[in-house]
C-alpha positions in Angstrom: 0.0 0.0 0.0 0.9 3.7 -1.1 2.3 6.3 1.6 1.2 9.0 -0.5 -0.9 11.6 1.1 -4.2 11.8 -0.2 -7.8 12.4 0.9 -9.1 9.1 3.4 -11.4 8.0 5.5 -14.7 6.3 6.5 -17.7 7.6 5.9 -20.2 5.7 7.7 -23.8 5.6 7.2 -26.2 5.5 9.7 -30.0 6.1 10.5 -33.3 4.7 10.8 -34.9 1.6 9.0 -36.5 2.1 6.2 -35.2 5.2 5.1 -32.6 4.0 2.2 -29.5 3.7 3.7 -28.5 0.6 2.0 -29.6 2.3 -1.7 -27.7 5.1 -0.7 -24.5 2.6 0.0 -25.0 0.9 -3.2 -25.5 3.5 -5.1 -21.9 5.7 -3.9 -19.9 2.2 -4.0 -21.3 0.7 -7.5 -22.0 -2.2 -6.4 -24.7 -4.1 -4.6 -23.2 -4.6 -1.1 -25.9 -4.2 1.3 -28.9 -6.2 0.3 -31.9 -4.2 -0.2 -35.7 -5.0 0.7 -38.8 -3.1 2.1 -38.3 -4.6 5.1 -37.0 -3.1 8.4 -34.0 -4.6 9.9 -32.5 -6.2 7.0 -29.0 -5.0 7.4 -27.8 -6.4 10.2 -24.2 -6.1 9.7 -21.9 -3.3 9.1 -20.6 -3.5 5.9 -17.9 -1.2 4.0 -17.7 -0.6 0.7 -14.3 0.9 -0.5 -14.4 3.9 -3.4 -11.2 5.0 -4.9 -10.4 8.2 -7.4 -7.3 9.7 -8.4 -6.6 11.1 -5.3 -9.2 10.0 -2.6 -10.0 6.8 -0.9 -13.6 6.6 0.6 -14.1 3.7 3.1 -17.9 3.6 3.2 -20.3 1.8 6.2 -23.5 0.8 6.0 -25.2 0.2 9.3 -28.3 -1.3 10.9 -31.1 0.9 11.2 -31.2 2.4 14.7 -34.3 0.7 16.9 -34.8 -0.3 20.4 -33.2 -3.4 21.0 -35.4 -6.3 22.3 -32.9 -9.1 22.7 -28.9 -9.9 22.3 -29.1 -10.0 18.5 -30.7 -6.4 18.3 -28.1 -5.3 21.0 -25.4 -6.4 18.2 -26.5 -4.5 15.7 -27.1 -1.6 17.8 -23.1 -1.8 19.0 -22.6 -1.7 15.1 -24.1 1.8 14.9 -22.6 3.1 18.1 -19.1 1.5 16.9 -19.6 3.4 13.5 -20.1 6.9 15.2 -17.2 6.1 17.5 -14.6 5.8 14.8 -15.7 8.3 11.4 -14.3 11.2 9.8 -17.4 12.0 8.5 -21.0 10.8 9.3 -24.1 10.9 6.9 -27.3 10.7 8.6 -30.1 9.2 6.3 -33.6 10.7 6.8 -36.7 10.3 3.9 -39.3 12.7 3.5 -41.9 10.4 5.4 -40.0 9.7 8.8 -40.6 12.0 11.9 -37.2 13.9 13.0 -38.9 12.4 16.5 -37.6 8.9 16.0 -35.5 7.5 17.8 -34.2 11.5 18.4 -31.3 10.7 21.1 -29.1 10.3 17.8 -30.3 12.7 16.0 -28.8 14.7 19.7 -25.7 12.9 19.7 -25.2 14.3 15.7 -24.8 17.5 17.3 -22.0 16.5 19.8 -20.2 15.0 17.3 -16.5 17.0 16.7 -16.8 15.1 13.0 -18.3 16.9 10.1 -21.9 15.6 9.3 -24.1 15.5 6.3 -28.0 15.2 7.0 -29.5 13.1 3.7 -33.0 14.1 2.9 -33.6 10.5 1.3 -36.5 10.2 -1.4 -37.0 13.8 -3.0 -39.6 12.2 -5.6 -41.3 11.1 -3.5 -42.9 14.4 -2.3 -43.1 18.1 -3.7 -40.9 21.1 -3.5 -42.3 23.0 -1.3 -42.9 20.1 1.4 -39.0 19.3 0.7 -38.2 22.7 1.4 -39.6 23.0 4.3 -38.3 19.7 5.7 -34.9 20.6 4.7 -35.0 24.3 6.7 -36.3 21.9 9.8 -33.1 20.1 9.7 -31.1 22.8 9.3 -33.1 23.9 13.1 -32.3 20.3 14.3 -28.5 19.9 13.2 -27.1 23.5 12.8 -23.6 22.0 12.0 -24.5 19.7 9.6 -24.4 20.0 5.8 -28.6 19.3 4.2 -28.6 17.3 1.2 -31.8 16.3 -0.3 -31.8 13.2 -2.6 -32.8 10.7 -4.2 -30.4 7.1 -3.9 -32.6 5.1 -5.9 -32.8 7.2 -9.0 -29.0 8.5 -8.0 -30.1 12.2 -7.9 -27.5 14.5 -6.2 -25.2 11.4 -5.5 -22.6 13.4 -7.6 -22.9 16.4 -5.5 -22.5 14.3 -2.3 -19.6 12.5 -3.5 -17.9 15.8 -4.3 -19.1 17.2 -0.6 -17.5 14.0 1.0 -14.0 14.2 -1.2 -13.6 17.6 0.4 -14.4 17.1 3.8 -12.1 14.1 4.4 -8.6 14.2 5.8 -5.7 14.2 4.3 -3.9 11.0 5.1 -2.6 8.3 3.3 -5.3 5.3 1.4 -6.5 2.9 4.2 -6.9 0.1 2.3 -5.2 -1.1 -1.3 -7.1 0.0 -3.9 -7.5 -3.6 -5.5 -10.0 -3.4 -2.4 -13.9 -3.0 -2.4 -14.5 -4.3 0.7 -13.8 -5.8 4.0 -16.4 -8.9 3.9 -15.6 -12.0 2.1 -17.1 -14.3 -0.5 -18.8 -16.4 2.2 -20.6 -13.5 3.4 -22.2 -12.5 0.5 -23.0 -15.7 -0.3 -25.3 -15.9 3.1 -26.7 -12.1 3.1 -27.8 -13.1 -0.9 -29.6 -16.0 0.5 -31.0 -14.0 3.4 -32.4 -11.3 1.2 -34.4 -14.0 -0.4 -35.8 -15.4 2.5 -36.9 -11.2 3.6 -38.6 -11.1 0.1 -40.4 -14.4 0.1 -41.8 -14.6 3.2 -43.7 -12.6 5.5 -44.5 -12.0 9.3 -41.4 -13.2 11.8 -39.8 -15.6 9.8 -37.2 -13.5 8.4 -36.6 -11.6 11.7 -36.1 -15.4 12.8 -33.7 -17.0 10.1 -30.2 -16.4 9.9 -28.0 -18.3 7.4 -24.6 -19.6 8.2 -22.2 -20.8 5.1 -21.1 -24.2 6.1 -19.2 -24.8 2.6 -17.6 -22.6 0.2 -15.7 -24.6 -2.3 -13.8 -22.4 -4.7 -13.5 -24.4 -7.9 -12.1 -23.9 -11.2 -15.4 -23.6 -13.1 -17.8 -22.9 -9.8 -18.7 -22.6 -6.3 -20.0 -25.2 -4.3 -22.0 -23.7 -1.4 -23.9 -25.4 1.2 -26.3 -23.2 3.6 -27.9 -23.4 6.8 -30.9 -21.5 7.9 -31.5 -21.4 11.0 -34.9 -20.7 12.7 -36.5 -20.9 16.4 -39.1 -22.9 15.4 -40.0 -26.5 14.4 -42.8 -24.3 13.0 -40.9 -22.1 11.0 -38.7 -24.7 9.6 -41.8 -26.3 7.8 -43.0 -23.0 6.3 -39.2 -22.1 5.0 -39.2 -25.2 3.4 -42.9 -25.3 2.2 -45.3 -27.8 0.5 -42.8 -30.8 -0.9 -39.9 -28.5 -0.2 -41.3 -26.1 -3.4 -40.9 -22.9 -1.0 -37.4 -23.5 -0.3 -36.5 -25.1 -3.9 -37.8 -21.1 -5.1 -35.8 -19.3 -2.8 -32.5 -21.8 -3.9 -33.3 -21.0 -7.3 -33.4 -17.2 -6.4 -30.3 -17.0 -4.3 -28.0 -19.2 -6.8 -29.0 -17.2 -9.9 -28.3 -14.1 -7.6 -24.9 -15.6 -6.1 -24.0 -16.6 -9.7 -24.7 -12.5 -11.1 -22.9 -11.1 -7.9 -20.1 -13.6 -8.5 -19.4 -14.2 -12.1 -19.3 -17.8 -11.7 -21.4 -20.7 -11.7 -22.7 -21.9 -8.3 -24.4 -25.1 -6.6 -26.0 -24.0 -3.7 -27.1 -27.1 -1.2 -29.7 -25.7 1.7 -30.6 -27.6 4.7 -33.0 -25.4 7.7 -32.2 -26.3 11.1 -34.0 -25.2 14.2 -31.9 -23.5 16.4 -34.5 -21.8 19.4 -31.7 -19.5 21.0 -30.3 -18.3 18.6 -30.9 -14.5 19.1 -30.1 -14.3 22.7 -26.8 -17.2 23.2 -23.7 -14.6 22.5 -21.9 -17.5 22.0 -23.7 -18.6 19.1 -23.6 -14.6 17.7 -20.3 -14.5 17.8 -20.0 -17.4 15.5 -22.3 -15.7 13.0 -20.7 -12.5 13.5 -22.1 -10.2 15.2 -19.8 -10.1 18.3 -16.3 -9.7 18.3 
């Protein structure tokens, strides 16, 4: 790695469910990192996403969306968030135009303690009209005086150019964190189990996919393909028959999903095994979060 001086540092993302962090993520790295779904809670890691120019080097993280924990596993992903205010050089806050500035408002009050510089994203501009937006974006000028207001839209990548720009100048000047053969600090395995988890989110409803999580038992790296074998693991005996559905046709659609996804993502050819085990304490045994990651 280079010891040329150049502008570096993480960026991290943080903010409410719901509101587009994950677009937003996806949209500044260029590539689908974070998994993306309607659902609330479905990043549940904190994932960077490296972006180099000629002179720069953005280490982006996306982080869970801030809620009141209700057991270990939400505790986790909360220490994510607080970890990834702890250790930025700049922090963007992601808002929408539907979301109360009331919400969870002790970090919106901890944005205004912060000694880094901080850009408010007004997520979702098309969403509503002009005036509305400019009345929401002179509220959060009132809320964050510090901070730097920048309405947009991440899904249709409006003013992502202009935020890009903001964040190049507002970073230190320091040399490249990471080499820029680099796009990001998770590895195949993970992205082989969040691509199989974003399929379970969009196929089924209610608590099952607050109650799955999928561990990567098998990653063979071959020539011509991957061979992958999953685990999902649920609470219930109950759950396990609905992920796996009527002569196994739920789960052989959601295999069918996640390998043509795994094999887009990847660039290679993948056979993806699945088995679903039930594993009741799974969101409250440490121990067992720590093997999938979520405590260090």
């Amino acid at each position: 790695m280079e010891d040329k001086i150049i502008r570096s540092g993480f960026v991290n993302i943080i903010g409410n469910p719901n509101v587009g962090k994950s677009t937003l993520m996806n949209a500044l790295v260029g590539e689908k990192l974070s998994i993306v779904t309607a659902k609330a809670q479905t990043t549940r890691h904190r994932i960077m996403g490296i972006v180099n120019g000629d002179d720069y080097q953005i280490v982006f993280s996306d982080t869970p969306g801030i809620l009141k924990p209700s057991y270990e596993l939400q505790q986790a992903m909360m220490n994510f968030v607080d970890t990834a205010i702890g250790d930025a050089d700049i922090i963007i806050y992601v808002t929408d135009v539907y979301e109360s500035s009331e919400k969870n408002k002790e970090y919106v009050d901890k944005l205004n303690l912060l000694s880094v510089p901080v850009i408010v994203v007004v997520n979702k501009i098309d969403k509503t009209d002009q005036q509305t937006l400019d009345a929401l974006v002179e509220k959060w000028h009132g809320l964050v005086p510090k901070a730097d207001i920048l309405p947009m839209s991440a899904l249709n990548k409006v003013n992502t150019d202009i935020l890009l720009k903001k964040i190049v100048s507002l970073l230190p000047k320091q040399p490249a964190w990471y080499d820029r053969d680099v796009f990001t600090d998770k590895n195949l395995r993970f992205f082989a189990s969040e691509i199989l988890r974003e399929k379970i989110l969009e196929n089924y409803s209610k608590e099952i996919p607050y109650c799955a999580e999928v561990v990567i038992e098998q990653f063979i790296e071959e020539e011509e393909m991957y061979s992958i074998e999953a685990i999902i693991n649920v609470v219930r005996e109950s759950q396990k028959g609905i992920i796996i559905g009527k002569k196994g046709a739920a789960l052989k659609r959601v295999g069918t999903q996640a390998r043509k996804e795994m094999e887009s993502f990847f660039q290679k050819k993948v056979f993806l095994k699945i088995f679903v085990k039930v594993d009741p304490s799974w969101r409250e045994n440490k121990r067992e979060l720590k093997k999938f990651g979520y405590i260090q």
